[in-house]
C-alpha positions as CSV (number, residue, x, y, z in Angstrom):
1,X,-60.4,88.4,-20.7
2,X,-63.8,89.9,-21.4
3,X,-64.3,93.7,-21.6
4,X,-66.6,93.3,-18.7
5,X,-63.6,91.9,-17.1
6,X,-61.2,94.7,-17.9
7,X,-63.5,97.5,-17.1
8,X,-64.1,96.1,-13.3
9,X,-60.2,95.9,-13.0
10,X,-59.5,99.1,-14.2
11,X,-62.5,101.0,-12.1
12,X,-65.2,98.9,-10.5
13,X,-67.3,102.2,-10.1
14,X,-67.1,102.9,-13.9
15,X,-67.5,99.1,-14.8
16,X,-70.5,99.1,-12.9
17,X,-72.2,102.9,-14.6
18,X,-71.5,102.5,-17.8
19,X,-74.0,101.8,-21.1
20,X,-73.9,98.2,-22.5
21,X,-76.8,98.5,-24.5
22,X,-75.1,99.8,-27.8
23,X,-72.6,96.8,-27.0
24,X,-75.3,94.4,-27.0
25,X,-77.1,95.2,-29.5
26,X,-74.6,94.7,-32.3
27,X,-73.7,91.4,-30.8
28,X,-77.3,90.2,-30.4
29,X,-78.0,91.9,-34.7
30,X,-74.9,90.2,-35.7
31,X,-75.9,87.2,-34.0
32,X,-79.3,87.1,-35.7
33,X,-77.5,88.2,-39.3
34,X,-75.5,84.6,-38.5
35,X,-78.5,82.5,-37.5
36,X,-80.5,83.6,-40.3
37,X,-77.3,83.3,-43.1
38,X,-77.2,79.7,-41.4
39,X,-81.2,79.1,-42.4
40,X,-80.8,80.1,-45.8
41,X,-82.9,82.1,-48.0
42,X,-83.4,85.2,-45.0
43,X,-81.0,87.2,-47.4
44,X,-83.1,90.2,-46.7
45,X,-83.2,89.8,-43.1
46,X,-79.3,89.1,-43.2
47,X,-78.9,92.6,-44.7
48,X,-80.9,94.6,-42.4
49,X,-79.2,92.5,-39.3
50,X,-75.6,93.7,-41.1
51,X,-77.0,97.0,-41.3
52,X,-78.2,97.6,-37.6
53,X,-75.2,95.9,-36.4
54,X,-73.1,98.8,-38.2
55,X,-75.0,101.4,-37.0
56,X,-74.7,100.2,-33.2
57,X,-70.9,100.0,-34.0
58,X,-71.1,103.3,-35.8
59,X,-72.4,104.8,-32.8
60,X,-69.8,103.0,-30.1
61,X,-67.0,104.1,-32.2
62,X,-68.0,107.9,-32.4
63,X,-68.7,107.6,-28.8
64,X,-64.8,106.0,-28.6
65,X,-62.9,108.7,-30.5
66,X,-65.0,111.6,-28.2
67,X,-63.9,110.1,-25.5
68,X,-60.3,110.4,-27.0
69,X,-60.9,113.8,-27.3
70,X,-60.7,113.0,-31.4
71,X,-62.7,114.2,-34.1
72,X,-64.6,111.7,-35.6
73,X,-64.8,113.8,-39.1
74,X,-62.2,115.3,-41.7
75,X,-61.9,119.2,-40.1
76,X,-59.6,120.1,-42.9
């Protein structure tokens, strides 16, 4: 079962509102980081790919834990 799929079952409303841009994104960098690792000699290009993919998940996962109501930072 897809996300997609899981977010229209558990609220069709929110399924249909929310961002899937960050989402896409990392898929479609990490996709390109595979394509060009696949060509060879794109190492550079590989490495930004990796990078932009991180910072997309970066960005879902702070996005996560403040939904969670969770600090995404040591507040010690």
């Amino acid at each position: 079962m897809t996300f997609d799929e899981m977010a229209a079952q558990r609220d069709p409303l929110y399924a249909a509102t929310r961002s899937r841009t960050p989402f896409l994104q990392a898929i479609t960098a990490d996709r390109e980081a595979v394509e060009c690792r696949q060509i060879g000699g794109l190492s550079g290009i590989v490495t930004i790919k990796e990078r932009e993919r991180d910072a997309w998940l970066f960005e879902l996962t702070i996005r996560a834990l403040r939904n969670q109501g969770q600090p995404y930072y040591d507040a010690r």
